[in-house]
Chimera marker file (.cmm) of the C-alpha trace (Angstrom):
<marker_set name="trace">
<marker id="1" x="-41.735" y="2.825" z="-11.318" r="1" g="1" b="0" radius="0.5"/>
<marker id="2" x="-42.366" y="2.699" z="-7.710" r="1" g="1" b="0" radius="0.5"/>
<marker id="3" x="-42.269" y="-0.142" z="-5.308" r="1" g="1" b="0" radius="0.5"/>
<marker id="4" x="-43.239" y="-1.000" z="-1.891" r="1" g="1" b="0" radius="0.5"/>
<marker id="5" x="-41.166" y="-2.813" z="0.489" r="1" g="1" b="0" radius="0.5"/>
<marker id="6" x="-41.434" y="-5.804" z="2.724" r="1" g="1" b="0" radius="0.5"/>
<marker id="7" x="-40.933" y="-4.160" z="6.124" r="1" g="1" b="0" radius="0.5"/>
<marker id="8" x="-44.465" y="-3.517" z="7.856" r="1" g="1" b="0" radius="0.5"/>
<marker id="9" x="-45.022" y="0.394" z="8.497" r="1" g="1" b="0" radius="0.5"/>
<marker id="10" x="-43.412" y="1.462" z="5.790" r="1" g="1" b="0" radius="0.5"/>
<marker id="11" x="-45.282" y="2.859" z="3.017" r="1" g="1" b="0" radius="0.5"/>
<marker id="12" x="-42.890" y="5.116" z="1.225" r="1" g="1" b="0" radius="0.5"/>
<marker id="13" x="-42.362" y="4.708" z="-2.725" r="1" g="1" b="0" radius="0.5"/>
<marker id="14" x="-38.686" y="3.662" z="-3.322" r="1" g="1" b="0" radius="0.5"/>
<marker id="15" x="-37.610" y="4.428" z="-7.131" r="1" g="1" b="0" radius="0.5"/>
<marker id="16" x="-36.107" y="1.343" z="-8.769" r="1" g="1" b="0" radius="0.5"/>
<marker id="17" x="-32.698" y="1.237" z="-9.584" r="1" g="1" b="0" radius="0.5"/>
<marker id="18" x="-30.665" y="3.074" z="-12.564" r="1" g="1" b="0" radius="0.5"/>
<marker id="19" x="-26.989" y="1.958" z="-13.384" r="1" g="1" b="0" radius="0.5"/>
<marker id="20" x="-25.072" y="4.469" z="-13.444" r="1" g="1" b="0" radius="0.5"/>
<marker id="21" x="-23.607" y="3.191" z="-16.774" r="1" g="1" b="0" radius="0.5"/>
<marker id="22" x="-24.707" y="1.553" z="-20.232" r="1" g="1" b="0" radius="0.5"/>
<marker id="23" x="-23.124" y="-1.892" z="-20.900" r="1" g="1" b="0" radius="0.5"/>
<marker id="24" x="-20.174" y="-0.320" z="-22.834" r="1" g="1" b="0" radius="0.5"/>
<marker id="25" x="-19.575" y="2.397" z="-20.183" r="1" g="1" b="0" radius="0.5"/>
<marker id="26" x="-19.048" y="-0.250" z="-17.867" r="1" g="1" b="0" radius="0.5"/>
<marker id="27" x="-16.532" y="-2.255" z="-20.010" r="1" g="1" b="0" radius="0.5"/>
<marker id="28" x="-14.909" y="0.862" z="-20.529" r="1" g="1" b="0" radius="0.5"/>
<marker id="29" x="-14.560" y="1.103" z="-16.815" r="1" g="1" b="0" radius="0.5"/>
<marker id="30" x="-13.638" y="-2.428" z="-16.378" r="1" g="1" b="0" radius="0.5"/>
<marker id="31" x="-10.491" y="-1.379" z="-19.139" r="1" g="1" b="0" radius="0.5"/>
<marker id="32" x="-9.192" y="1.520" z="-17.413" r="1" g="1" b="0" radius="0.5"/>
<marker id="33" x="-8.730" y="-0.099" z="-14.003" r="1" g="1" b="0" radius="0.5"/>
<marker id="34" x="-7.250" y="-3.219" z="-15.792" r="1" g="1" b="0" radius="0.5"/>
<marker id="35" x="-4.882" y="-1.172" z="-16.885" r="1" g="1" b="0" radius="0.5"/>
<marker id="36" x="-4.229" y="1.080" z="-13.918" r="1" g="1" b="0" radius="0.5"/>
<marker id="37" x="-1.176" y="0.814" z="-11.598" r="1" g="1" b="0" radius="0.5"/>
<marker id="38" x="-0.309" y="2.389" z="-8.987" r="1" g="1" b="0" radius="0.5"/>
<marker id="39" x="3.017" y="4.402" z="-8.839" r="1" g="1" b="0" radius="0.5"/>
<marker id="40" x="5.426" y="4.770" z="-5.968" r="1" g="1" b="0" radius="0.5"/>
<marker id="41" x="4.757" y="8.097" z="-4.523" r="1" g="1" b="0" radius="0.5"/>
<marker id="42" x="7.152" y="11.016" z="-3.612" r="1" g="1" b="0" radius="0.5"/>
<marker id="43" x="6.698" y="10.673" z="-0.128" r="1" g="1" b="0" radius="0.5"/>
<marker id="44" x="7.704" y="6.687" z="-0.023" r="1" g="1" b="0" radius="0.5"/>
<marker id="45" x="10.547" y="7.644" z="-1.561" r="1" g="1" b="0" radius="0.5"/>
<marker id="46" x="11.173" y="10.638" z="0.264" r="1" g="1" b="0" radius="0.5"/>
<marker id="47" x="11.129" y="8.234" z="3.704" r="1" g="1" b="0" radius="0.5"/>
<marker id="48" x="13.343" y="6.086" z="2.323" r="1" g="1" b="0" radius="0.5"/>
<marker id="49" x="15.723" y="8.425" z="1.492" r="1" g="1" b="0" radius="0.5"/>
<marker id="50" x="15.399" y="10.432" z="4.957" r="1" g="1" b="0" radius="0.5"/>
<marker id="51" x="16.143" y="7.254" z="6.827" r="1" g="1" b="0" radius="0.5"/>
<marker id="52" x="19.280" y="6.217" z="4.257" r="1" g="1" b="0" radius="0.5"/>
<marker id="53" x="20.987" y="9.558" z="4.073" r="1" g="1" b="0" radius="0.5"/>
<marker id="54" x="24.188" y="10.197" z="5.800" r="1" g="1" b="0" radius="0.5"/>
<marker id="55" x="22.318" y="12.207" z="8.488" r="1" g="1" b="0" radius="0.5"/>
<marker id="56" x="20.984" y="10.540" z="11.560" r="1" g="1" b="0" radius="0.5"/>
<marker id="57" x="17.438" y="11.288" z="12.698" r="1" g="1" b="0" radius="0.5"/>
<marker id="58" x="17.006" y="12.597" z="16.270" r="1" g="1" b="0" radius="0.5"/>
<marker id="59" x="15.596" y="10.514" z="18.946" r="1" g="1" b="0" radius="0.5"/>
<marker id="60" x="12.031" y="12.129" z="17.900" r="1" g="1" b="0" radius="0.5"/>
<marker id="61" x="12.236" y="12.022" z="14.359" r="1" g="1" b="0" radius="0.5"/>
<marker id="62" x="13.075" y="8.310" z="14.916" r="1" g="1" b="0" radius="0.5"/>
<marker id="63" x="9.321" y="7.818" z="15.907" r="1" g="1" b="0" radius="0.5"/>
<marker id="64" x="7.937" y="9.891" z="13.341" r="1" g="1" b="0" radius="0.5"/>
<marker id="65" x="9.957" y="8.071" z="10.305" r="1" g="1" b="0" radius="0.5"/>
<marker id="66" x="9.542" y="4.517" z="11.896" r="1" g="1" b="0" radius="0.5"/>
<marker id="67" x="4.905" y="5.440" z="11.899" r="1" g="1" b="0" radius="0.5"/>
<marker id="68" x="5.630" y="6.952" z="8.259" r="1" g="1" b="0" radius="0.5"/>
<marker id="69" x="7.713" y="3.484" z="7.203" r="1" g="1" b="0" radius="0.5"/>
<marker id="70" x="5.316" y="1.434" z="8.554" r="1" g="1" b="0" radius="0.5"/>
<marker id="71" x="2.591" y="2.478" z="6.879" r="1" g="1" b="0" radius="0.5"/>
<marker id="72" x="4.548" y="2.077" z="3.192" r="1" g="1" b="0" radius="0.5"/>
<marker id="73" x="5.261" y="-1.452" z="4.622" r="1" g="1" b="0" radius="0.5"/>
<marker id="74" x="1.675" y="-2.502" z="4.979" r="1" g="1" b="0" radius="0.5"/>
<marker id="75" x="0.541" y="-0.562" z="1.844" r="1" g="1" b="0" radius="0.5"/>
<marker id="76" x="3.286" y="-1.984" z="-0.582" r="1" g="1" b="0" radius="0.5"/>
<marker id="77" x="3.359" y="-5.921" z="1.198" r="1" g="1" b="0" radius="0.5"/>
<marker id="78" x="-0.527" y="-5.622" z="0.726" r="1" g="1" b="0" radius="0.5"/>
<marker id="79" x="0.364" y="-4.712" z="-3.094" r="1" g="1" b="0" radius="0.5"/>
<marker id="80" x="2.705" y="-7.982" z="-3.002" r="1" g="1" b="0" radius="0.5"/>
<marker id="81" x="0.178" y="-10.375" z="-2.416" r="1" g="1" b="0" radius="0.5"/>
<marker id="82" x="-2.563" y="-9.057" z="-3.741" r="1" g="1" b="0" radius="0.5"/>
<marker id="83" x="-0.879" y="-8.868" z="-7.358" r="1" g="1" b="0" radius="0.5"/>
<marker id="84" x="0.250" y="-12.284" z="-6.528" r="1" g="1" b="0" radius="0.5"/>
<marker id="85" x="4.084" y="-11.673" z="-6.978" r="1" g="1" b="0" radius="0.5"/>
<marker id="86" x="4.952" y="-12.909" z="-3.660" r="1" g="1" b="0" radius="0.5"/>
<marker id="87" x="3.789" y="-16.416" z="-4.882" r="1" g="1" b="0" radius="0.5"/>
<marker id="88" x="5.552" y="-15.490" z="-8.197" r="1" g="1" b="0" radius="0.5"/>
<marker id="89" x="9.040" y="-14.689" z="-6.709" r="1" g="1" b="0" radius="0.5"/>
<marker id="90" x="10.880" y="-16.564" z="-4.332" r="1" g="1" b="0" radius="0.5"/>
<marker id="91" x="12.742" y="-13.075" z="-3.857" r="1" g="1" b="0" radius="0.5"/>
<marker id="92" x="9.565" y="-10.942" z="-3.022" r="1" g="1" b="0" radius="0.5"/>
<marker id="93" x="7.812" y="-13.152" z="-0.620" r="1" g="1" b="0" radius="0.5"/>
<marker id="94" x="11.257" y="-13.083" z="1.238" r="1" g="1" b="0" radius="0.5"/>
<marker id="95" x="10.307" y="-8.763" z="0.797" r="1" g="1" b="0" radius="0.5"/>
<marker id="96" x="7.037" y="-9.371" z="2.477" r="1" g="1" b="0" radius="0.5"/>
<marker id="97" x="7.971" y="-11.391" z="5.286" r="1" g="1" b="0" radius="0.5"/>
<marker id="98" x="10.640" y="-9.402" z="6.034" r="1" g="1" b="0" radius="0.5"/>
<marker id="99" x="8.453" y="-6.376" z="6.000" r="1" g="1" b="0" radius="0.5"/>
<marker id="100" x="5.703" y="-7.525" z="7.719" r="1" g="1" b="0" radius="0.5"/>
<marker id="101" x="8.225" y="-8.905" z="10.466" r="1" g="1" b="0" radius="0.5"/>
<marker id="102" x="9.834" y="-5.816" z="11.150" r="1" g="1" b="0" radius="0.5"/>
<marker id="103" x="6.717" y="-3.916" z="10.461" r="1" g="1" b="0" radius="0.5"/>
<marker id="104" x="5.773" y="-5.340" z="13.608" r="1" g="1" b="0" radius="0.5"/>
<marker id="105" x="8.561" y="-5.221" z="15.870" r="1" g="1" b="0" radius="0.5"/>
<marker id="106" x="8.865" y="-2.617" z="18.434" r="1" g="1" b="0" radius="0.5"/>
<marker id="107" x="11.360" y="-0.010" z="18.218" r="1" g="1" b="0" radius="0.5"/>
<marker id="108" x="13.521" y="-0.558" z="20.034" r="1" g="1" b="0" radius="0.5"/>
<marker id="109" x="14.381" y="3.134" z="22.730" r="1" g="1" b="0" radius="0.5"/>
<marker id="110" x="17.980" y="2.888" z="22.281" r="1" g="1" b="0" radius="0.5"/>
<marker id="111" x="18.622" y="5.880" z="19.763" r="1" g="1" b="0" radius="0.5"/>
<marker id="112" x="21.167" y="3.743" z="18.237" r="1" g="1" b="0" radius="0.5"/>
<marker id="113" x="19.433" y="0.643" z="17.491" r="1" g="1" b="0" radius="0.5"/>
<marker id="114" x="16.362" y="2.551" z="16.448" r="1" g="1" b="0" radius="0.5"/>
<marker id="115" x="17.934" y="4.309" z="13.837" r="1" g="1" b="0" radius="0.5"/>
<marker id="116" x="19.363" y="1.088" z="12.555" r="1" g="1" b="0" radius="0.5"/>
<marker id="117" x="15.744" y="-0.084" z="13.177" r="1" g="1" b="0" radius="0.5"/>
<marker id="118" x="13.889" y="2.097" z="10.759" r="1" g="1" b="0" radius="0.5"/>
<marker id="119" x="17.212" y="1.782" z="8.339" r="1" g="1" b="0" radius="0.5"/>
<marker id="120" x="16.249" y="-1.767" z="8.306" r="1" g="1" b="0" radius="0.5"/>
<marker id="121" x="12.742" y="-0.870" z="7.250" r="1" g="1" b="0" radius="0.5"/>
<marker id="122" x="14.036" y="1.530" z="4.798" r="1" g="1" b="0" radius="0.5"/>
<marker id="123" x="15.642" y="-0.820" z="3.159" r="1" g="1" b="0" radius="0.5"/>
<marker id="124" x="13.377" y="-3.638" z="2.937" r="1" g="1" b="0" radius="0.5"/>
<marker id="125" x="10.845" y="-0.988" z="1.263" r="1" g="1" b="0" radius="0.5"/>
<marker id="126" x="13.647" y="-0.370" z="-1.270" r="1" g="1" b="0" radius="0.5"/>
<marker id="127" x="14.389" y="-3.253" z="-1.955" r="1" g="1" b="0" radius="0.5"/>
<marker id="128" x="10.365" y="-4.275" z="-2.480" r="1" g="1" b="0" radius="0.5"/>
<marker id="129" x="9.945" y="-1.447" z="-4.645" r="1" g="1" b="0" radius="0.5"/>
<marker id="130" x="12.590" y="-2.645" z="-6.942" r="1" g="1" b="0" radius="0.5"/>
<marker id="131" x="10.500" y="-6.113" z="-7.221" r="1" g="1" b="0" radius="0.5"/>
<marker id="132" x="7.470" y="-4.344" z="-7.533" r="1" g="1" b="0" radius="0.5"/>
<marker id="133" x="8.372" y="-2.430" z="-10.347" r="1" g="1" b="0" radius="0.5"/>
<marker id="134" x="10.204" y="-5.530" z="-11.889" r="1" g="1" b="0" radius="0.5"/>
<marker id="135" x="7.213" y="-7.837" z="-11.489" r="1" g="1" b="0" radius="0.5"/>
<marker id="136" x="5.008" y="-4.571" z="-12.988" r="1" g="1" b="0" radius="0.5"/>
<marker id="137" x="2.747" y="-3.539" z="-10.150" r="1" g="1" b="0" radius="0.5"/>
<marker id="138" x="4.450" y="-0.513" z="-9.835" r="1" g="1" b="0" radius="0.5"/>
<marker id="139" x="5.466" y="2.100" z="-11.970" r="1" g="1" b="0" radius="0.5"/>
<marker id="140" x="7.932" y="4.194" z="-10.963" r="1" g="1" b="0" radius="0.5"/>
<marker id="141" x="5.826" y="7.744" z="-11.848" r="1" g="1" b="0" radius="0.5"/>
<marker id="142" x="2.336" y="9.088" z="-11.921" r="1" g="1" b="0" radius="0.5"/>
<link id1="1" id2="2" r="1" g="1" b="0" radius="0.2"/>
<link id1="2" id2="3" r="1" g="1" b="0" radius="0.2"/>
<link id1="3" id2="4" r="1" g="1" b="0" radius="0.2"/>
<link id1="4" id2="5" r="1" g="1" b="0" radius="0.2"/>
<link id1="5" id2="6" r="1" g="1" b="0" radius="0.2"/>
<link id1="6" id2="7" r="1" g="1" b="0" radius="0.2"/>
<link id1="7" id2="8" r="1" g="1" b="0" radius="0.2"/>
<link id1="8" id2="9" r="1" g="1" b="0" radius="0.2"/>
<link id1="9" id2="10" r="1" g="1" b="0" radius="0.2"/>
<link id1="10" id2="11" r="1" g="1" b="0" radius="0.2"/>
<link id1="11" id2="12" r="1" g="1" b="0" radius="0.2"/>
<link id1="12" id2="13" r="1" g="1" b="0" radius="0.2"/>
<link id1="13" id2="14" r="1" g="1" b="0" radius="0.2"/>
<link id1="14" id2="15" r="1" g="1" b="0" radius="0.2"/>
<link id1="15" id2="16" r="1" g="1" b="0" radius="0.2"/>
<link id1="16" id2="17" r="1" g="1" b="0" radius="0.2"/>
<link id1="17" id2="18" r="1" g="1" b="0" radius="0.2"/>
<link id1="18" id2="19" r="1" g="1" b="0" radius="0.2"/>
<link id1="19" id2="20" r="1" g="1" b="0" radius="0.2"/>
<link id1="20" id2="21" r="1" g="1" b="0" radius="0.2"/>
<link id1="21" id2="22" r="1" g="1" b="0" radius="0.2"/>
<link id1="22" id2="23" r="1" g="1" b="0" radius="0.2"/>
<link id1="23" id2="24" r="1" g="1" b="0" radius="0.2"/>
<link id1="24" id2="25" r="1" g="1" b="0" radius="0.2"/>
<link id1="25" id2="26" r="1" g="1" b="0" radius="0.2"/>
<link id1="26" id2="27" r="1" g="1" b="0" radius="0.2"/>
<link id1="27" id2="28" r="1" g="1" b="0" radius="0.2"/>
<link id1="28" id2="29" r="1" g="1" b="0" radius="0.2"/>
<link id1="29" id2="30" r="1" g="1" b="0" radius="0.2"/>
<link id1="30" id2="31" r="1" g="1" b="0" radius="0.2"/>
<link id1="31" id2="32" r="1" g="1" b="0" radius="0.2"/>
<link id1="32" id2="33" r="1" g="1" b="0" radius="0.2"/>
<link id1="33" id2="34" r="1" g="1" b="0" radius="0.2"/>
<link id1="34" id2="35" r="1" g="1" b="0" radius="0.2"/>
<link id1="35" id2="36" r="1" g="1" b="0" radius="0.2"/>
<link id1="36" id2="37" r="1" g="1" b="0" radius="0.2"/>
<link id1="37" id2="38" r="1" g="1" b="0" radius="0.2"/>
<link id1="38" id2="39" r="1" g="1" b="0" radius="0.2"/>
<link id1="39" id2="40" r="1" g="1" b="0" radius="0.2"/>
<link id1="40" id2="41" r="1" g="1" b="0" radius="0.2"/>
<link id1="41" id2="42" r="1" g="1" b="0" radius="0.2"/>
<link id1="42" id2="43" r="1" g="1" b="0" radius="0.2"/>
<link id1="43" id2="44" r="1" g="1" b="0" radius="0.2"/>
<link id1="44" id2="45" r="1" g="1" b="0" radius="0.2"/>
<link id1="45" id2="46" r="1" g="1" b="0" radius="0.2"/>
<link id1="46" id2="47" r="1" g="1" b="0" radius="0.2"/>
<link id1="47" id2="48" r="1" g="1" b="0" radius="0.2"/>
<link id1="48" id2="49" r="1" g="1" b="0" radius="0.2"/>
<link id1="49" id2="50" r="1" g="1" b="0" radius="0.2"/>
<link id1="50" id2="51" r="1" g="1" b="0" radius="0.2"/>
<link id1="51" id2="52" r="1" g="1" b="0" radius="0.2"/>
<link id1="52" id2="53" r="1" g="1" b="0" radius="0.2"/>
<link id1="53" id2="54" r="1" g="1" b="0" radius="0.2"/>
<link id1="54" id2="55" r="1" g="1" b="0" radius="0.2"/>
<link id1="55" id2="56" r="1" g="1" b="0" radius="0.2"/>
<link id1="56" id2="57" r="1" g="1" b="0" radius="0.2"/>
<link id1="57" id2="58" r="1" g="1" b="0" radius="0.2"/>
<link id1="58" id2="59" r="1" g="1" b="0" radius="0.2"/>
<link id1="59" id2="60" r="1" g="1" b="0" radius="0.2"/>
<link id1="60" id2="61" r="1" g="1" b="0" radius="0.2"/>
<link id1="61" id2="62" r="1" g="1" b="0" radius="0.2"/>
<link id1="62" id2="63" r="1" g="1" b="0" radius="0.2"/>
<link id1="63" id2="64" r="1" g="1" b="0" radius="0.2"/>
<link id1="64" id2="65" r="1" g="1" b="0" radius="0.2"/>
<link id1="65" id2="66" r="1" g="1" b="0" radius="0.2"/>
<link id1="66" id2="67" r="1" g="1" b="0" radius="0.2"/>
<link id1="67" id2="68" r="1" g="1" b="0" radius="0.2"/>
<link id1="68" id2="69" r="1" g="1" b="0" radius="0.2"/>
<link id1="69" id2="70" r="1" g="1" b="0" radius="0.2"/>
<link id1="70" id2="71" r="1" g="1" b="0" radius="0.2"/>
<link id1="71" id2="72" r="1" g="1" b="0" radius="0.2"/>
<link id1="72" id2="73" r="1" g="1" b="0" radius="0.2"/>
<link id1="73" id2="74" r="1" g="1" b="0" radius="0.2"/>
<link id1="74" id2="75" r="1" g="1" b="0" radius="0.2"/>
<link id1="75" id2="76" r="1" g="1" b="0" radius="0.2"/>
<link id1="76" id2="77" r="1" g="1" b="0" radius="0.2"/>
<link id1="77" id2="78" r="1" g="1" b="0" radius="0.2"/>
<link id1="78" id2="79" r="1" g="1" b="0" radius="0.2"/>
<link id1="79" id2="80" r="1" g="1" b="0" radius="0.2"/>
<link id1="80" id2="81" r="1" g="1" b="0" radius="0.2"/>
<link id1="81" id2="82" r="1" g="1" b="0" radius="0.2"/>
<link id1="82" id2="83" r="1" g="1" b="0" radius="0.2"/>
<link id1="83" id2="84" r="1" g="1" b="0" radius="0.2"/>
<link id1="84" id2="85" r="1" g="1" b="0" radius="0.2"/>
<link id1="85" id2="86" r="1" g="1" b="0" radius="0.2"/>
<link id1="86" id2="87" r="1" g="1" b="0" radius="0.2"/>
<link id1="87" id2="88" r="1" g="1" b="0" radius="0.2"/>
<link id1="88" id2="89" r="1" g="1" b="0" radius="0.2"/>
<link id1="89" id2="90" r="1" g="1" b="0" radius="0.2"/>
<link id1="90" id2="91" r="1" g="1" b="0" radius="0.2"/>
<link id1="91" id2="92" r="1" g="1" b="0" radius="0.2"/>
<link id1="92" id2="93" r="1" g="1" b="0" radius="0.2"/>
<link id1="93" id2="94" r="1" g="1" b="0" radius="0.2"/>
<link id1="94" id2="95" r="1" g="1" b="0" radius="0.2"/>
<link id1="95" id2="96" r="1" g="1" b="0" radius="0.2"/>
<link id1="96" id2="97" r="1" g="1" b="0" radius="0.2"/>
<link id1="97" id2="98" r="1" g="1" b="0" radius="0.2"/>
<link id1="98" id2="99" r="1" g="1" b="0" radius="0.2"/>
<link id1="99" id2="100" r="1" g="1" b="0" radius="0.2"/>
<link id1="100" id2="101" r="1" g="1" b="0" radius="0.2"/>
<link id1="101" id2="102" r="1" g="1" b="0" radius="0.2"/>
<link id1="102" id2="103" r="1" g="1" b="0" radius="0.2"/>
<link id1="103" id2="104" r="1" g="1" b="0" radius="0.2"/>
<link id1="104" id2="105" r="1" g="1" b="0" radius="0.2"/>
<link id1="105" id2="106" r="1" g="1" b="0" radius="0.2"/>
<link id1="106" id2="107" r="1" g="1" b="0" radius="0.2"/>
<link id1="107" id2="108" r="1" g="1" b="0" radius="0.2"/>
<link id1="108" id2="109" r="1" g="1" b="0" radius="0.2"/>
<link id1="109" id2="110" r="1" g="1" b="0" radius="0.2"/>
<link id1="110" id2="111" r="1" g="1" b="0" radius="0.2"/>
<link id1="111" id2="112" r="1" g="1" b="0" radius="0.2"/>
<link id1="112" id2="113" r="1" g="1" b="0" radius="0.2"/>
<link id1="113" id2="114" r="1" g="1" b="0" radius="0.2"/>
<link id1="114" id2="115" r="1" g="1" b="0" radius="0.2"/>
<link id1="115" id2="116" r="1" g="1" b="0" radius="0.2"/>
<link id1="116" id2="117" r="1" g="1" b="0" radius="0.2"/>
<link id1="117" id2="118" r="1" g="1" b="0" radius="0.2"/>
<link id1="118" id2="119" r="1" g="1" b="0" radius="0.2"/>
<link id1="119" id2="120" r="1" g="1" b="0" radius="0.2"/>
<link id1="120" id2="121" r="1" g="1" b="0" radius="0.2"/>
<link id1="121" id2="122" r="1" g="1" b="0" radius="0.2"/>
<link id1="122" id2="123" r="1" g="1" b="0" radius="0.2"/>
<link id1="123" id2="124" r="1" g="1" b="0" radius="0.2"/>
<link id1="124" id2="125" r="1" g="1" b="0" radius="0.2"/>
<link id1="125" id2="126" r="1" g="1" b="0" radius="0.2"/>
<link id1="126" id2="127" r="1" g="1" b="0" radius="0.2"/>
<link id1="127" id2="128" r="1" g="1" b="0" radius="0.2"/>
<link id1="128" id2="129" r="1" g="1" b="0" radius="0.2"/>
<link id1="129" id2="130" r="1" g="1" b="0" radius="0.2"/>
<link id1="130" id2="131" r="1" g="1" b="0" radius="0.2"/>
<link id1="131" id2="132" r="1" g="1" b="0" radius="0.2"/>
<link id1="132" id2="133" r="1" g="1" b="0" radius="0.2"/>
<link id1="133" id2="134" r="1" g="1" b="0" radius="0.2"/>
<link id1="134" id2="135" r="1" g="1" b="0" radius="0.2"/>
<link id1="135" id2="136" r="1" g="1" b="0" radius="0.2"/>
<link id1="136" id2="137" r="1" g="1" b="0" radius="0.2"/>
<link id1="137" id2="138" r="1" g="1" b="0" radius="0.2"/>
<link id1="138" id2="139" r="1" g="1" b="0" radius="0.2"/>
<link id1="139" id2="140" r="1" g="1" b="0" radius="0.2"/>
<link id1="140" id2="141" r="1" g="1" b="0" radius="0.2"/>
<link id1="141" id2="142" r="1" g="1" b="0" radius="0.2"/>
</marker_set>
């Protein structure tokens, strides 16, 4: 089946629509991403652990951990209130204002505060991932 359009001038024939799925490939679908979460990564927890080990990052890894830190923030706060368990937990929406406080604070160029900057960060992600996982948005591997 072919049909024209609307717009003047144009007299190609556009083919009509074909879902991609029957109704019950659809549902099935629907069930699978009902069912999905998503898992904290290696690399979150890799950053996390970078920043909270007994070495201090350099004045330029400082930057790099504190870009890497802030995008976990905004990923996992995102996760937080989209789930809903910020307005669940008293705790958690503590988490995400927290996070997206310091998420948007400069850091600071004194090497010292920095690092205690991003340890901050650090930190609040652990401490959200915990809730996360609690509250069953997250699981804790793929």
């Amino acid at each position: 089946m072919t049909a024209t359009t609307l717009r003047p001038g144009w007299s190609h024939p556009v083919r009509a629509a074909v879902p991609p799925f029957t109704e019950a490939g659809l549902r099935r679908v629907l069930e699978k991403v009902q069912c999905w979460a998503p898992y904290v990564d290696g690399l979150l927890l890799d950053d996390v652990a970078a920043v909270l080990d007994d070495y201090t990052p350099t004045e330029h890894e400082v930057d790099e951990h504190a870009q890497r830190l802030r995008g976990h923030l905004m990923r996992l706060v995102h996760l937080a209130v989209v789930s809903k368990a910020a307005e669940r937990d008293e705790q958690t929406a503590g988490l995400v204002e927290r996070g997206r406080t310091i998420r948007s604070e400069e850091v600071p160029t004194d090497h010292r505060r920095a690092v205690g900057h991003i340890r901050r960060m650090a930190w609040t992600l652990d401490e959200l991932i915990e809730r996360l996982v609690a509250h069953q948005c997250l699981t804790e591997a793929p």
